[in-house]
NUPA-412768 format. One record per residue: x, y, z of N, C-alpha, C, O, CB in turn. Coordinates in steps of 0.1 Angstrom, whole numbers, plus 5000, padded with zeros to 4 digits. Glycine has a CB too. Layout:
BEGIN
XYZXYZXYZXYZXYZ ...
END
This chain:
BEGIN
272542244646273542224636272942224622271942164619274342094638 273642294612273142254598272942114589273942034587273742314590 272142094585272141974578272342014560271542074552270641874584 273441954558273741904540273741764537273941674545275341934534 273541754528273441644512275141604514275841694517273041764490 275641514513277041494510277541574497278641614497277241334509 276541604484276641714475275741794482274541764485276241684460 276441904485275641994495275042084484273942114488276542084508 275242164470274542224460275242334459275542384449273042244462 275642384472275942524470276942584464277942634471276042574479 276942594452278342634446277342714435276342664431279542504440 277842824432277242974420276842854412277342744413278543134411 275542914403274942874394275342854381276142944379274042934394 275342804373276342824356275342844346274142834347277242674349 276342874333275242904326275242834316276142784309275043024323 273442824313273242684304273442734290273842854288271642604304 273142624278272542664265271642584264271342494271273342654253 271042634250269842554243269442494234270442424231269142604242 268542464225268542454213269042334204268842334192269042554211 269942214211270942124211270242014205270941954197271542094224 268941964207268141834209268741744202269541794195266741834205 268641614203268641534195270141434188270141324183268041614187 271541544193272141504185273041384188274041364182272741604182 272441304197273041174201271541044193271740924192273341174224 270541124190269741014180270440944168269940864160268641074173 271841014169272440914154273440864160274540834154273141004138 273340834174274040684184273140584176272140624171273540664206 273740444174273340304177273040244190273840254199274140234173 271740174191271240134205271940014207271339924211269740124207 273540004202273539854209273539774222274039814232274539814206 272739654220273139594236274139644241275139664234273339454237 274139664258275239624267275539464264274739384260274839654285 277039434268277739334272278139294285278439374293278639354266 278239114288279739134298280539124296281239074304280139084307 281039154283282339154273282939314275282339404269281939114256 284139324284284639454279284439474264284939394255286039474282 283639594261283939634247285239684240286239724244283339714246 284939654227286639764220286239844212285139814206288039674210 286839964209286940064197286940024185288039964182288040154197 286240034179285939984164287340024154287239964143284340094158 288240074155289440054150290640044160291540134161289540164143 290839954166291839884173293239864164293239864152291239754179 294039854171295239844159295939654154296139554160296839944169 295939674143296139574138297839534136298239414135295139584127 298739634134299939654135300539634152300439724161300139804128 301139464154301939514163302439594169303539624163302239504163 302239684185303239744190304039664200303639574208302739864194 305439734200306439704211306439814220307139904215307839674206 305839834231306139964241307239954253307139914265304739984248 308240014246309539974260309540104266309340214262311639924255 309840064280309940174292310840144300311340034302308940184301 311240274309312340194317311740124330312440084339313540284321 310340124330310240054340308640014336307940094330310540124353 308139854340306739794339306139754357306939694365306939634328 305239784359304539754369303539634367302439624361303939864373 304339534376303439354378302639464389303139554394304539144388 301539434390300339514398300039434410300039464422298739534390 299739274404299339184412300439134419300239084430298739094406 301539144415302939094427303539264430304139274441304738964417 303439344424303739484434305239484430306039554435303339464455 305739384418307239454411307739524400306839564392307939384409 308639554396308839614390310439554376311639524377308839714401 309639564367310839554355311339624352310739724349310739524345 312839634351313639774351314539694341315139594343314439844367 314439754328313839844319312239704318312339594324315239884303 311139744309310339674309310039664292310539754285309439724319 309239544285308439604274307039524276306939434284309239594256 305939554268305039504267304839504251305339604244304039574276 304139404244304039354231302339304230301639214235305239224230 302139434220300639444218300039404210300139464200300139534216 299339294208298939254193297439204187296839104186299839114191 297139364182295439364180295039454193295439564196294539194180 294239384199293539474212294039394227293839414239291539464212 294539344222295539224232296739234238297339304231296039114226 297339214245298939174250299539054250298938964255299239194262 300439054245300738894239302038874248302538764250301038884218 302739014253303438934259303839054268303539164266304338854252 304739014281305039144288306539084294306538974297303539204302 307739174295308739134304309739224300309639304292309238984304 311039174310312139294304312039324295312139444291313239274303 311739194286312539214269311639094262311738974265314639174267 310639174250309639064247310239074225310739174219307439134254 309938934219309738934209309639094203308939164209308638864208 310239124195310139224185309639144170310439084163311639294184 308539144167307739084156308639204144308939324146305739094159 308839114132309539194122308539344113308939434106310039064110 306939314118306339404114305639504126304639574126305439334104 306739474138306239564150306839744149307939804146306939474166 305539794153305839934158306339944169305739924179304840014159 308039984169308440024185308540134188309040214181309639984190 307640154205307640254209308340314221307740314232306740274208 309540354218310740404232309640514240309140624236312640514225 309440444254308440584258309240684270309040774278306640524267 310640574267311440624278310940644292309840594295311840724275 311840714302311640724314310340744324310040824332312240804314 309840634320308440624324308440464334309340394338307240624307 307040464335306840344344305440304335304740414335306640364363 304940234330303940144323302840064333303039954339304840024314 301940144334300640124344299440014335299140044323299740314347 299039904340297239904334296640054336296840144344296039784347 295440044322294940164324294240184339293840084346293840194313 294340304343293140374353291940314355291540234346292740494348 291140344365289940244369289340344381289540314393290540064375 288440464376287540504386286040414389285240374380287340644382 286040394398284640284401283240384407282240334409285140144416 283440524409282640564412282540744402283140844406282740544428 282040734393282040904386280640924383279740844384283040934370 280641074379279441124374279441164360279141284361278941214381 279541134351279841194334278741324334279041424329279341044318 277741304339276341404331276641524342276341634337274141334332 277341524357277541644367278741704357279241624348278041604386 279241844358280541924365280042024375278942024381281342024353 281142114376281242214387280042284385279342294376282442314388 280042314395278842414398277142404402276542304397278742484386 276542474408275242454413274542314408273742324399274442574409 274742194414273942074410272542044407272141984398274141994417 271742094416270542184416270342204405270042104398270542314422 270442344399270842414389271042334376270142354367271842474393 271642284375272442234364271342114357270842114345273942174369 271142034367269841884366268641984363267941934354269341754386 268142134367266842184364267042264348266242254339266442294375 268042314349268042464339268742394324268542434312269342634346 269542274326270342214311269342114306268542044313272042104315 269342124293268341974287269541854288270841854289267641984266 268441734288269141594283270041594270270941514269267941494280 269841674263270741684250271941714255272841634254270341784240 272241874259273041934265273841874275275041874276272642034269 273241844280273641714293274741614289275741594296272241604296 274441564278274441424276275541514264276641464267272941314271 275741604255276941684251278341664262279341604260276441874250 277941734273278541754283279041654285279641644275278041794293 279141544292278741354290279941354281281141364286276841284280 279741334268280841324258282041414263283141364267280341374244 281841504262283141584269284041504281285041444280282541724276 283141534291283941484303284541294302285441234309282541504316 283941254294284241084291285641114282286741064286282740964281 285741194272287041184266288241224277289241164276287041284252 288041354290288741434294288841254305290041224308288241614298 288041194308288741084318289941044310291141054314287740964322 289340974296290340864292292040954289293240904289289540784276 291641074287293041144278293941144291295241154291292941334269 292741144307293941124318294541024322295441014330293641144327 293740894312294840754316293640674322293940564327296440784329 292340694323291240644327290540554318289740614311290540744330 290640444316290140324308289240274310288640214301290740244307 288740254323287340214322286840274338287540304348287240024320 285640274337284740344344283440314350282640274341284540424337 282940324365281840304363280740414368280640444380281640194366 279840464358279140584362278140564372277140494370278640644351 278240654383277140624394276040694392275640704404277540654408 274940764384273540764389274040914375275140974372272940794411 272740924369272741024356272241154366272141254359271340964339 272141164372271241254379269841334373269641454371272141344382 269141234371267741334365268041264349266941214347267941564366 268641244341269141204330268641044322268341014310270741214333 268640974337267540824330268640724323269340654331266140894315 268840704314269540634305270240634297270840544290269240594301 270340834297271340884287272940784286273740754278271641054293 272740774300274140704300274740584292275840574288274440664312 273740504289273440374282274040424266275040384259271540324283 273140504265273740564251275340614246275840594235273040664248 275740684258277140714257277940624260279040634255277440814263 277540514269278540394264278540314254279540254250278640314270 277240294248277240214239277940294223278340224214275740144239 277840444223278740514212279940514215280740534206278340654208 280640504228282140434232282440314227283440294220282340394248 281440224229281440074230281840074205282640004198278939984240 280940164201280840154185282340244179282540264167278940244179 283240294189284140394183283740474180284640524174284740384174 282140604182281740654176282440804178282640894170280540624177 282840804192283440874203284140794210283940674212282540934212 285440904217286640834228285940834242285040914246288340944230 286240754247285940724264286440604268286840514261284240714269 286540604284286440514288285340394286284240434281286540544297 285540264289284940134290283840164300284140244309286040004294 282440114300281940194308280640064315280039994307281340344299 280640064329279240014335278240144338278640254340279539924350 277240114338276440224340275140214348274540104347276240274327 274540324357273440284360272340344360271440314368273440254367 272240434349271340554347270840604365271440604375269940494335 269540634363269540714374269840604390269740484392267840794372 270140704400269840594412268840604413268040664406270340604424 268540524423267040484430267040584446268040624452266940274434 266040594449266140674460263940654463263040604456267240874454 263940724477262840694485262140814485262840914482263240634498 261040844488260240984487261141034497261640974507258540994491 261341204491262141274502263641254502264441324508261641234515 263741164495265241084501266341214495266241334491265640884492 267541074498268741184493268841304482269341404483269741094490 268141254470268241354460266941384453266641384441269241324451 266141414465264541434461264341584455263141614453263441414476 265241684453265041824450264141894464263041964463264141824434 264841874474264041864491264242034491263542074501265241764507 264742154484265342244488264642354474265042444468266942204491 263342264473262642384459261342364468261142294478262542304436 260342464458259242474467258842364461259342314451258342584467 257442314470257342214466256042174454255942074446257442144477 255042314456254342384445254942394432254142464424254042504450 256342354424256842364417256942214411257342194400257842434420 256442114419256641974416258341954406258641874397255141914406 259042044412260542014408260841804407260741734417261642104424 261241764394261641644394262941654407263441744413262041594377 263041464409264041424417265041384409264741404397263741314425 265941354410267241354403267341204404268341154400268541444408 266641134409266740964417265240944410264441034410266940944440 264940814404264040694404263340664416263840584424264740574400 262440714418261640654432261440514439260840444431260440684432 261640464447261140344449260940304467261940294473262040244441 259840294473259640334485258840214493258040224502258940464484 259440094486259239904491260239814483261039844474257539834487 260039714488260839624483260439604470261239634461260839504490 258939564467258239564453258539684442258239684430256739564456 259139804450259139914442260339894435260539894423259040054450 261139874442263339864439262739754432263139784420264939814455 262039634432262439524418261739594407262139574395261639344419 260939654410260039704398261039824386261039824374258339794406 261939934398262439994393263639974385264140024375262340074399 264239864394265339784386265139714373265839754364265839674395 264539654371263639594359263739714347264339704336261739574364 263139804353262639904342264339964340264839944329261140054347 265140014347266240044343267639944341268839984340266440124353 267139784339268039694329267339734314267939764304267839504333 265639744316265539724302266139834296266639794285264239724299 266239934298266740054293268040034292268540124284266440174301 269039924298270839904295271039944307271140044300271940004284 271139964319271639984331272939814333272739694333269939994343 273739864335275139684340274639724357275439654365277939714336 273939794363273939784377273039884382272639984376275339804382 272339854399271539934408272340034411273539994410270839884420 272040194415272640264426271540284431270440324426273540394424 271940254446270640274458271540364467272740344469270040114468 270840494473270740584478270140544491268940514492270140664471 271140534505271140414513270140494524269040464529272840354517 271540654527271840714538271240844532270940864520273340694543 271140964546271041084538269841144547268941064550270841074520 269641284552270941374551272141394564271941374576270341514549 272941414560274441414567274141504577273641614574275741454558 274541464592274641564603275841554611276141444616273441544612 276741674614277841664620277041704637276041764639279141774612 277741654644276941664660278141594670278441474673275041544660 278841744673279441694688280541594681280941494687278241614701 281141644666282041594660281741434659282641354659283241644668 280441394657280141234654279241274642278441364641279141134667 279441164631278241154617276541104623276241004630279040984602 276041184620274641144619273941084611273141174609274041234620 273540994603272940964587271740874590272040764595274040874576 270740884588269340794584269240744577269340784565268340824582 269040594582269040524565267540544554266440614557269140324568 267840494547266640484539265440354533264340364530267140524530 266740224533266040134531266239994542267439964544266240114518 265139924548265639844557266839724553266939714540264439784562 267239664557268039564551266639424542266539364532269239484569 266139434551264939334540265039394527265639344518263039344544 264339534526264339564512265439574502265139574490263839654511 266639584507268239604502268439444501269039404491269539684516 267939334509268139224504267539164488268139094479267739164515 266039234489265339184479266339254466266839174458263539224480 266439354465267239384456268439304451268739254440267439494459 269139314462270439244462270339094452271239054445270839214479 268739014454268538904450268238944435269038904427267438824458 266939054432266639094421268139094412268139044401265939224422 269339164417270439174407271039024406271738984396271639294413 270638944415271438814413270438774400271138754391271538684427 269238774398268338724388268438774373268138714363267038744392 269038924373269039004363270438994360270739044349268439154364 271638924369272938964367274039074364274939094356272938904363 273339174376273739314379274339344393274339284403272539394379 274639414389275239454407274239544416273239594411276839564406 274439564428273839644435274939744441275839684448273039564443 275039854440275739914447275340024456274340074450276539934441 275840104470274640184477275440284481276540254485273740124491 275140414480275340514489275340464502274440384505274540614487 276040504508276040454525276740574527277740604519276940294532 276540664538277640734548277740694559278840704564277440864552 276640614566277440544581275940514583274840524577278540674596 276440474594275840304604273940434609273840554611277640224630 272640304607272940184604273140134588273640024586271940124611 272640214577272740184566273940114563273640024556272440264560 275040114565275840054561276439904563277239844557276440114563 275339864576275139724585274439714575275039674565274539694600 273139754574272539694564272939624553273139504552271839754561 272939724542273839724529275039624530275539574519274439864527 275739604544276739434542275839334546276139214544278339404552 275239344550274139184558273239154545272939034543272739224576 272939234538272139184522273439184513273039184501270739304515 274139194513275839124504275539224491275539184479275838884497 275339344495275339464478277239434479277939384488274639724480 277439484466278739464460279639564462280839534461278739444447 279339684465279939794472279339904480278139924477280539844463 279940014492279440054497280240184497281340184503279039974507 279440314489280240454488280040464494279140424501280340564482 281440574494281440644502282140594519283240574525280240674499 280940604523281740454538282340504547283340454552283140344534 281740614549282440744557282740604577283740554582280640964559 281440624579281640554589280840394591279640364591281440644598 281940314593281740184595281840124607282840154613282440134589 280840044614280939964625282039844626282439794616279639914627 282339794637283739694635282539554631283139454626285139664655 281139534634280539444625280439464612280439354607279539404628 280139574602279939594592281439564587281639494577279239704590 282339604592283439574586284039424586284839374578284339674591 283639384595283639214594283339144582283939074575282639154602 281439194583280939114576281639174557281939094549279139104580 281839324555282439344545283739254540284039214529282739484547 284639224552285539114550285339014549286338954545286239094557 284338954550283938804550283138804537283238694531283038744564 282538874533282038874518282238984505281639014494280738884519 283539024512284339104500283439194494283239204482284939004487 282839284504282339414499283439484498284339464506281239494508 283539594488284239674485283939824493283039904490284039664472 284539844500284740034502284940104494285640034487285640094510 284840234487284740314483284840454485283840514480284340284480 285740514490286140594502285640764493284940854499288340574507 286040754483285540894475286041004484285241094486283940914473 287441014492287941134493287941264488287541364494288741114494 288441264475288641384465287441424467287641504476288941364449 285741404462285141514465284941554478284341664479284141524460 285341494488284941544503286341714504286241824507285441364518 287141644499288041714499287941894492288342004496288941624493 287241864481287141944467286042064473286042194472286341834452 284641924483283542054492284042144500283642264499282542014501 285442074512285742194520286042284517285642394522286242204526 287342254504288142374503287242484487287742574479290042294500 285742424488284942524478283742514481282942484471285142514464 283342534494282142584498281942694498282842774501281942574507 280442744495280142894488279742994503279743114502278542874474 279542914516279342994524279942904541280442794543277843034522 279743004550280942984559280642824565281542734566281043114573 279342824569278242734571278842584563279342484568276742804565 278542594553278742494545280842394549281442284549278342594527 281042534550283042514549282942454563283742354565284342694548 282242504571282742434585281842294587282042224596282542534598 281042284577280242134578281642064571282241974577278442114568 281842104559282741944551284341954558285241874556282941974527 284442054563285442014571285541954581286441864580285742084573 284741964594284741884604284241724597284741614602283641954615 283441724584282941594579284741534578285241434584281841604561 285241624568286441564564287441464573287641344574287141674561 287741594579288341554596287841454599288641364600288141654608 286641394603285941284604286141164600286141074608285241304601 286241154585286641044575288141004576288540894573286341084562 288941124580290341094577290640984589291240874587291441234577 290041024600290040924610289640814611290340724615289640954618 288740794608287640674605288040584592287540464592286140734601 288740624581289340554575290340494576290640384570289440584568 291340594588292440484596292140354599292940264596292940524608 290940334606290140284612290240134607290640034612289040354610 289640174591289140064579290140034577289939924573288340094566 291440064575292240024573292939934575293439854568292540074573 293039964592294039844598292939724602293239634609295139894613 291639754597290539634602290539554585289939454583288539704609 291239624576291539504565290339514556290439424547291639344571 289539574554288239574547288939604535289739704534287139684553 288439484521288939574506288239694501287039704500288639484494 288939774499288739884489289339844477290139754474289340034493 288339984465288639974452288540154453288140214463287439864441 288840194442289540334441287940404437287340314430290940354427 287040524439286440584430286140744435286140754447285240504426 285940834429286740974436285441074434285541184437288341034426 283840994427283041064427282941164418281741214418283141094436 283941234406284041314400282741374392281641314392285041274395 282841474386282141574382281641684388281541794382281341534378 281041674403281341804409282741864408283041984411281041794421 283341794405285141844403285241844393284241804386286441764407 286541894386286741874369287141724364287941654370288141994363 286641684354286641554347288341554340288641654333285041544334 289041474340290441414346291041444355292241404355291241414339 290741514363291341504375291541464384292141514393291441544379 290841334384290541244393291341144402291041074412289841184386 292441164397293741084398294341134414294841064422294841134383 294041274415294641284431293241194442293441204454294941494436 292441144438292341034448293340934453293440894464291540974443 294340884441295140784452296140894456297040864464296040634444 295941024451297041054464296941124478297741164486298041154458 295341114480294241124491295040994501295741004512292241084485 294540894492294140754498295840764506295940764518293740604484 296840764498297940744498298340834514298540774524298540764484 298240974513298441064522297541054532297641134541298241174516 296640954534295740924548295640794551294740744558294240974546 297140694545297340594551297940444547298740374553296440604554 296740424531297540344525298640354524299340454528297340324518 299440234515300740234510300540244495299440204490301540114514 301340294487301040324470300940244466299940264459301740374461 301640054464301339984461299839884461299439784455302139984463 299439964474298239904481297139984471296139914470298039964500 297040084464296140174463295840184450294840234445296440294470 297440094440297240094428296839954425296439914413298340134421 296839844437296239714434294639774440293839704433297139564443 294139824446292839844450292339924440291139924441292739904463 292640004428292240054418292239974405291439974396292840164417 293239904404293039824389292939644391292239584383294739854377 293539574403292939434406291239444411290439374405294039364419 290839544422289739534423288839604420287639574422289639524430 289239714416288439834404287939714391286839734384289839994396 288839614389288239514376287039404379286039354373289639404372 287739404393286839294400285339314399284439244397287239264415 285439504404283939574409283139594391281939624387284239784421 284139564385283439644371282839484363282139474353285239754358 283439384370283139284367283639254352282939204343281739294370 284939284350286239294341287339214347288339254342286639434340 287639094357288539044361288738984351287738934345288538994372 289938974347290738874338290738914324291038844314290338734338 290339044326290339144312291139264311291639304301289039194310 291139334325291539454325292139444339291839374348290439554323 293239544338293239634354294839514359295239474370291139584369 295339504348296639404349297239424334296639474325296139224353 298639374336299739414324299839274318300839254312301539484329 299039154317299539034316298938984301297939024294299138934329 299838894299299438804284298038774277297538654279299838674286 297538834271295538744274295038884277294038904270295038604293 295438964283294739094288294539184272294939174260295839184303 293439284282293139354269294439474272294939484283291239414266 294839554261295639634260295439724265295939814258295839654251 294939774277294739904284295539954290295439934302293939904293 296640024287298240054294298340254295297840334287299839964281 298940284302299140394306300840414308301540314308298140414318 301240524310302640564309302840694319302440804316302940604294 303640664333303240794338305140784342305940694342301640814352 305240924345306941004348307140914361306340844369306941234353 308640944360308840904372308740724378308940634369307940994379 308440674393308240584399307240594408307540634419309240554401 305540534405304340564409304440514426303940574436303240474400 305240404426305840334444306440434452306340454465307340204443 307440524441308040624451307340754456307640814466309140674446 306140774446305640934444304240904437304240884425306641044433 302940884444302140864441301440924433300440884426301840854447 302141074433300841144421301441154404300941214395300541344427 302441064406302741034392301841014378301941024366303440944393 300840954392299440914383298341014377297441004369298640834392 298941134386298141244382298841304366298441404360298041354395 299641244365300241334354301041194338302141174332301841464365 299641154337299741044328300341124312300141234307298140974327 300941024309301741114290301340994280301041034269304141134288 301340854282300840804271299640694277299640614286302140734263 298540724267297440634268297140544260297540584249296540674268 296540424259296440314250295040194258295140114268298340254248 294140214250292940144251292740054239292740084228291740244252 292339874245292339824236292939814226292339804215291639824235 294739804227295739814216295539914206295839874195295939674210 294940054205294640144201295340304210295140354221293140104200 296340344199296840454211296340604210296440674200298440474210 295840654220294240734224295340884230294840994229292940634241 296640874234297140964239298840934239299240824244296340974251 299841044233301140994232301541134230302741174228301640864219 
END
């Protein structure tokens, strides 16, 4: 049987430019926070935003007609019918429903389409990190407010920088955790396994190949601004007699030591996992989420219940490989994979395990990320289930609870506006019309 990468590569090559260097050196290096950041011009003019309908997220109802009352980067108040301050901006958004912003927990800003390979060898870090900017504005204009980026690929810390020129207003984006590169093991998941090897082609992953190695490499990628580990668990993916094959990579000892290292640095740990045993592992050392998560044991999913690991199902790109695989080989691997997951997530489902929403993006186009909940939705959840698993625990994983990912008093102003009724028709979400980050409006 063939063996692929869960990013299997194969998609035509693109074409680069050059010549770019430099032009993110007139970023400011500010510290990361655990303060959601705000946009350096937030609005200072009350708004009134009435709709005919507001979504309580956390009770799953609905205000019919609704308003929310913005004041600064804040919400001061939310209900049918709130205060009209005599110097408020009201905004009729009409026939809409009034979301917390969006909350992908798993993207790639520095990937898009096309040959990944390719792209990490032939583009510079400049260009890269251009790209980067691009794709962070195209999240937020889709209603995407905060974010957390999984692994630069080859890129290092670029990412640090593009949040922290989010974090200064310098540029639009989402709110951002970040973890510059993942970590990964000689050979491992994204070792460049498929170049000669006489070319000493870099890895797209931070090496680390002991327990001493993962504290050492974690270290060096806080100092650099990293809010979190990505560990590269599992890999490579084998379909066999219609069952997932996956090797782990790191024992649970060494996933523990890390796990401790982030308690000391106050970071998260989060792992690539496709299936067992890595994914036992990865819950018996208590990391904070587990992509992906194709397949889970009914102990791993225990212990994920008993210590509120998060799943992270990343449908959309599973979805995005079958139906654009560059050869026949490849189409009949992410398919039978697919098929695979759709089942196996039934699975997770009715065994209760929390999920939080993240769709993997950038091998796909950057805002379109949104037909993940209508994956999730179409393979089982309920809508209401899928928009509290994206903004109550998408806040939770971003380590933003009681800031974001809710419409309530105290919260920061992150609100979205989508057609229709998101309860009745899930992909409403795919087709967001007004955006508003940190009482600042980004899209109308």
């Amino acid at each position: 049987m063939p063996i692929f990468s869960v990013r299997s590569r194969l998609f035509l090559p693109v074409f680069t430019r050059s010549g770019l260097a430099a032009i993110f050196a007139l970023m400011p290096a500010c510290l990361a926070s655990g303060q959601a950041q705000q946009p350096a011009n937030s609005a200072s003019q009350p708004i009134v935003l009435h709709a005919a309908r507001v979504l309580q997220v956390e009770s799953g109802t609905l205000l019919e007609p609704g308003e929310v009352l913005v004041d600064g980067e804040r919400i001061r108040a939310v209900g049918s019918q709130v205060e009209h301050p005599s110097n408020a901006k009201i905004l009729d958004l009409g026939n809409v429903t009034l979301l917390p912003g969006l909350i992908d927990v798993h993207t790639h800003l520095f990937l898009h389409p096309g040959n990944e390979d390719m792209q990490t060898v032939n583009e510079s870090v400049p260009w890269r990190t251009i790209l980067a900017e691009q794709a962070a504005k195209a999240d937020l204009m889709a209603g995407y407010t905060a974010e957390r980026d999984m692994g630069t690929e080859g890129v290092g810390s670029a990412d640090s920088s593009l949040r922290n020129a989010i974090d200064q207003g310098i540029i639009p984006g989402p709110r951002l955790r970040v973890s510059g590169n993942a970590i990964d093991i000689l050979g491992g998941h994204e070792d460049a396994n498929r170049f000669n090897p006489a070319q000493h082609v870099l890895s797209n992953a931070d090496y680390a190949n002991s327990a001493e190695q993962l504290v050492e490499v974690m270290r060096a990628q806080h100092k650099e601004g990293s809010d979190l580990a990505k560990i590269y668990e599992t890999g490579p993916d084998k379909m066999t007699d219609g069952a997932l094959h996956t090797p782990y990579q790191y024992t649970e000892a060494q996933l523990a030591a890390a796990v401790e290292e982030g308690r000391r640095l106050g970071v998260q740990v989060a792992v690539h996992a496709m299936g067992e045993p890595g994914a036992f592992y990865a819950a018996k050392a208590g990391v904070g989420s587990i992509e992906h998560a194709t397949q889970l044991s009914d102990e791993t999913m225990r212990l994920m219940r008993e210590k509120q690991i998060f799943s992270v199902p990343t449908l959309a790109i599973f979805e995005y490989f079958a139906q654009h695989a560059a050869t026949a080989d490849a189409s009949a691997f992410y398919s039978a994979l697919l098929d695979y997951k759709k089942r196996e997530f039934k699975r997770q489902i009715a065994a209760g395990i929390p999920f939080a929403v993240g769709s993997d993006v950038g091998p796909f186009p950057h805002g379109t990320q949104a037909v993940e909940m209508e994956l999730l939705v179409r393979y089982g959840m309920k809508p209401m289930a899928v928009l509290q698993a994206d903004m109550i625990n998408g806040a939770k994983l971003l380590g933003w609870e009681g800031q974001i990912g809710q419409l309530k008093a105290g919260f920061l102003a992150d609100i979205v506006a989508v057609p229709g009724n998101p309860l009745e028709d899930i992909t409403a979400v795919e087709h967001v019309t007004f955006v508003m980050k940190g009482g600042t409006v980004v899209r109308q």
